[in-house]
N, C-alpha and C positions, 0 to 999 in steps of 0.2 A: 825439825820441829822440837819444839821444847815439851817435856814430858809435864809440863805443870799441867796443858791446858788435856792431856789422857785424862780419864775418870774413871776410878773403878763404881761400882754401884750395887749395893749389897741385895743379894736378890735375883740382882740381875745376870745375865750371862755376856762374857767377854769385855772387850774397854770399846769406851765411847769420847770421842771429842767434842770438847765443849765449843758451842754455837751462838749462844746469846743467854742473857739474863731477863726471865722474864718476870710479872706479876708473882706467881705462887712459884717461882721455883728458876730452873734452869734449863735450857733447850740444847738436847746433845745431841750427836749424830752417831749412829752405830759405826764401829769399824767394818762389819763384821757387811755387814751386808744396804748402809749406806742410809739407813731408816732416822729419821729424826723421829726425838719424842721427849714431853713436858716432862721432867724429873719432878715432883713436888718436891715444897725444902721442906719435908720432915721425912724423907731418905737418906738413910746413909750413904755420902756422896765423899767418895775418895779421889785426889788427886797423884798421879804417881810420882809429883814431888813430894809428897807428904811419908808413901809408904818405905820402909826398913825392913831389914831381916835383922832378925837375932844372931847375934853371934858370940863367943866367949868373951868376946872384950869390949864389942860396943855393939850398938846397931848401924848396920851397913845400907845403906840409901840404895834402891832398889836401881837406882844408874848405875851405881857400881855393881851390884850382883848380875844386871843386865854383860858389862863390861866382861865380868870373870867370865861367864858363862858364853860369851861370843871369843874369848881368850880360849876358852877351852877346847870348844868344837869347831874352832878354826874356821873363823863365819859361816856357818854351817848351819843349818838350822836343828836344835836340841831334840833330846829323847821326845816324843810323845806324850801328852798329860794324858792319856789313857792307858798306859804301859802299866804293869805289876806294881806295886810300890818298891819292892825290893828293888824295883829297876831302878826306878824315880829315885830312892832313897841316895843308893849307889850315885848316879847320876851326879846327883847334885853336891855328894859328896867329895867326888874330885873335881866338878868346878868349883865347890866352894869350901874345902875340905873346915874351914873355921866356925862353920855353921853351929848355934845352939842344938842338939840332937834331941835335948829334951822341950825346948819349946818352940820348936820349930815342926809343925804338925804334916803331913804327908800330903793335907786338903791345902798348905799352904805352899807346899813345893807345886804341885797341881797345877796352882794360879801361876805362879812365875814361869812354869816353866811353859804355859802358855800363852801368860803373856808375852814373854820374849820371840814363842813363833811367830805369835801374832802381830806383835812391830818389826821383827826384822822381815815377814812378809809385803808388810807395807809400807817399810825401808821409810820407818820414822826414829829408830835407834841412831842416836847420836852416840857414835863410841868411839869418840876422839880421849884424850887424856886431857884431864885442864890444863897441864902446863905443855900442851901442841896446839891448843885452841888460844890458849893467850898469845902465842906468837904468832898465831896467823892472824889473829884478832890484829897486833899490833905493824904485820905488814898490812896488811888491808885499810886501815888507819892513813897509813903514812901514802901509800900509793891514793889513797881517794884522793888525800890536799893536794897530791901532786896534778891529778887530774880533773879539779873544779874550773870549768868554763869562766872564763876572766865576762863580765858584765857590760855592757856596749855605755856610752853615754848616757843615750837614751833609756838605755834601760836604768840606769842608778838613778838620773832626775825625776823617773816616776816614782823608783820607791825611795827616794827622798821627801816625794810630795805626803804632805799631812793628807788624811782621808777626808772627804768630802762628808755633810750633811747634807740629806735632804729630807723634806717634810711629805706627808703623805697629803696631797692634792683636796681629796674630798675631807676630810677633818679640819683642813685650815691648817691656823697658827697656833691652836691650842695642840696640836697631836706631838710626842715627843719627838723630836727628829731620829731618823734609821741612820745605820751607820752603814755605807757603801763604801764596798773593798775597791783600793785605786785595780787597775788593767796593767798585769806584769805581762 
């Protein structure tokens, strides 16, 4: 699953997957325990494509501190967000030894580190590297055109046929005519 559609939600506790857009807001469904519920749009509503860590030399997209951190504990699932800080601190420092120390706050190691429990519990962490996902991207590519169903006759002369009009019966000749999809 792709981490855009996670939500963090300020307020609120744990990530939520986004479900539909609606009138006042957004409809997400907890991870955590499966509950949907209206977000109004005047919440702070974070995407986990969106969030970064600080670190000395730039900010690091929370796929990659996902990434370090599955690196480190050898798929494993991380320290505790309820552990000392000294723990967490440590922790996070050898998965991520590059991290900002001064702005990088303990409440924020906290969140990561469990949100990472919490997608590799429900084995939505994509920890592939982009350039292993571009090459399967691009055998998967080449294998599908290898294996597209060649089309019968009949089957091309219909979808060669233009689509059909027709009018709606009780309106007459004044109603705009519907456009009816031909029968593949």
């Amino acid at each position: 699953m792709d981490l855009k559609e996670i939500l963090a939600i300020s307020g609120q506790p744990g990530l939520y997957k986004f479900v539909a857009q609606s009138t006042r807001g957004v409809i997400v469904e907890s991870l955590t325990d499966a509950r949907r519920m209206n977000v109004p749009s005047t919440a702070r509503v974070s995407s986990m494509g969106e969030i970064a860590i600080f670190t000395e030399t730039e900010d690091l997209p929370i796929t990659k501190v996902f990434q370090e951190i599955f690196k480190y504990t050898g798929e494993k699932p991380a320290v505790s967000h309820k552990a000392d800080q000294k723990e967490l601190i440590a922790f996070f420092g050898k998965a991520l030894p590059a991290f900002d120390r001064e702005r990088v706050h303990v409440s924020d190691i906290k969140k990561v580190v469990q949100w990472y429990n919490l997608l590799l519990d429900k084995s939505m962490i994509d920890l592939k590297d982009p350039e292993e996902e571009a090459v399967a991207e691009a055998t998967d590519a080449a294998s599908a055109e290898h294996k597209a169903p060649a089309r019968s006759k009949a089957e091309k002369k219909v979808a060669d046929k233009p689509a059909k009009f027709q009018t709606p019966k009780s309106q007459g000749a004044k109603a705009a005519p519907r456009r009816i999809a031909p029968k593949v």
